[in-house]
N, C-alpha and C positions, 0 to 999 in steps of 0.2 A: 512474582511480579509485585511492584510496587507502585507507588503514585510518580514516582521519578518515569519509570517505565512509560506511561501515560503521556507525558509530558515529551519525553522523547519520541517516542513513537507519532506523536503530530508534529511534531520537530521533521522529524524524519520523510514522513509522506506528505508535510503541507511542500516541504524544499522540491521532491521527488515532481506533484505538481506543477513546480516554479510560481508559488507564489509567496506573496512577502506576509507575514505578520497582522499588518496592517491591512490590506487588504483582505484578506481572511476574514479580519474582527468585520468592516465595515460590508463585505458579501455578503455576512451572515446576520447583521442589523446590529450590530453591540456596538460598543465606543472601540474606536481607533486603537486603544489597548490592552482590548479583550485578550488575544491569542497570546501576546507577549505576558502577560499576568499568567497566564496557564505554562507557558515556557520556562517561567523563571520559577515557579514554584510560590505563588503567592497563592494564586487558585486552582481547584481542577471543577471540571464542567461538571453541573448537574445531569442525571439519565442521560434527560432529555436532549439536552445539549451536547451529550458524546455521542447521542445519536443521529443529529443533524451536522456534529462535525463527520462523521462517519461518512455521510448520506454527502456530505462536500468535497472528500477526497475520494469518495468513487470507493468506498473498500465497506463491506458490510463486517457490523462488530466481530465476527469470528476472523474474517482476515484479518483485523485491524491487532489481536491479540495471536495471531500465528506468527510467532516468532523465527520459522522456517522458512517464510517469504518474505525476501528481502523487495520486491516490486509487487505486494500484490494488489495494485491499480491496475498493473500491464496484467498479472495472471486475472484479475479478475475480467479483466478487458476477454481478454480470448477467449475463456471460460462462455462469457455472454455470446459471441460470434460463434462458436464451436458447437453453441445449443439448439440457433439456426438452420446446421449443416444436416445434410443424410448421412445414415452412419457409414456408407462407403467411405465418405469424405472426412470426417471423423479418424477411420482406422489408417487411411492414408497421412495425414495429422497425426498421429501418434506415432506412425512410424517412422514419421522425418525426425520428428524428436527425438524418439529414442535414436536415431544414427547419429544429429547432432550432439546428443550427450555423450553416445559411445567417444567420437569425435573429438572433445573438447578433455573428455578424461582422458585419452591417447594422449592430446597434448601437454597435458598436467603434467602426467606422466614421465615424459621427454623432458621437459624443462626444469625435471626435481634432480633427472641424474646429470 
């Protein structure tokens, strides 16, 4: 991983959000072309500031560097609701998933031959 990586990856999950650049910079108190300076490769945020970008996209620093989750705002999202549940409801939940995934590999599958 690289500072490019960094840079994309708020690229990535500020869009996923829907929100603009601009917006971003002036939510989180900086000049209007905060987030575009970090995009473009002039800047990258201090700690501090990768950690309240973090804390603004909903994704704690380990998600934010798992490059295996393509949404993980929504995984983190469920993650938090799923921690709520009793574990009936839990193993119920996992196993729609897992049929979903069987499900979705079937169809992979199908539309490769």
């Amino acid at each position: 991983m690289d500072e490019s990586f960094i840079r994309n990856r708020i690229t990535q999950l500020r869009m996923q959000n829907g929100v603009s650049e601009y917006k971003m910079s002036l939510d989180m108190g900086h000049s209007k072309s905060y987030i575009q300076s970090i995009s473009s490769g002039k800047a990258l945020p201090s700690l501090s500031e990768f950690l309240y970008i973090c804390e603004y996209l909903h994704v704690t620093p380990k998600e934010f560097f798992d490059t295996g989750d393509n949404f993980p705002q929504l995984t983190h999202n469920l993650y938090e609701i799923t921690r709520k549940l009793p574990a009936d409801d839990i193993k119920m939940l996992t196993q729609l998933a897992e049929r979903m995934f069987m499900y979705s590999e079937k169809l992979n599958d199908n539309t490769k031959k």
